[in-house]
N, C-alpha and C positions, 0 to 999 in steps of 0.2 A: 140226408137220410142215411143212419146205417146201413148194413148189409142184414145185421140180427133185426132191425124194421122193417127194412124190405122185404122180407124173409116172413115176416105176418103178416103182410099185408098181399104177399102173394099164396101162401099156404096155409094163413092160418093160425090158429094157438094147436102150441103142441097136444096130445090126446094123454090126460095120469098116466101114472106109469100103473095103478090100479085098474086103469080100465084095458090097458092096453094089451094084456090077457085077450080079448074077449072078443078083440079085433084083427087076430092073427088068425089065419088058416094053416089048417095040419098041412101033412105035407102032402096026402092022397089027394085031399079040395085041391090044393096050391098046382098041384102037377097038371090036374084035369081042368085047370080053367084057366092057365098059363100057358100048355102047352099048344093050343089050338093056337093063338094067336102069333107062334111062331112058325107053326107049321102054312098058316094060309100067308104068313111075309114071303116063304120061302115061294111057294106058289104062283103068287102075283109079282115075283120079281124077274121072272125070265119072261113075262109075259111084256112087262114096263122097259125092259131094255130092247124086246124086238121092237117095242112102237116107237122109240125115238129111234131107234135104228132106218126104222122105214123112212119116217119124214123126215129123218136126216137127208138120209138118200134121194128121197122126190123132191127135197130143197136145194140138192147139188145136180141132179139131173137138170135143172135151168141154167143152169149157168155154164160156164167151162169146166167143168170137174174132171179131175184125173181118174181113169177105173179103176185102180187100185182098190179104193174106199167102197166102191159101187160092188164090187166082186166080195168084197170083207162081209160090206152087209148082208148080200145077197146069200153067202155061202151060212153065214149063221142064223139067217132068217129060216133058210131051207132044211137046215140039222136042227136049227126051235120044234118049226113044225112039223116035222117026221119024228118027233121024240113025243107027241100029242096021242 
């Protein structure tokens, strides 16, 4: 199978270039319905590094782990959530 087959059969037939006018957003729609979805990435990614952070950490707390790591997580956990 080509790449230009595969390539319809994942996305599709291309949209006329008549129609395709009609299916563009200006740029005031484009900015207000694009821009949220970068703003709540930005949000939910300090939140997704302290959670592996943590069970990192309570999966080296069994074992013999060095504190090094333990004191890393801890210290960034505790500046995450004083910054809430």
């Amino acid at each position: 199978m080509s790449v230009q087959a595969l390539k319809r059969v994942l996305l599709g037939t291309p949209i006329p270039t008549t129609l395709a006018r009609h299916e563009r957003l200006g740029r005031l729609t484009g900015l207000a319905v694009f821009a949220s979805d970068a703003l709540s990435s930005v949000a939910y990614a300090t939140e997704e590094i302290l959670l592996i952070l943590v069970l990192g950490a309570a999966l080296g707390c069994g074992r013999k782990a060095k504190p090094e790591p333990l004191r890393g997580a801890f210290s960034i956990g505790s500046l995450s959530s004083s910054s809430r």
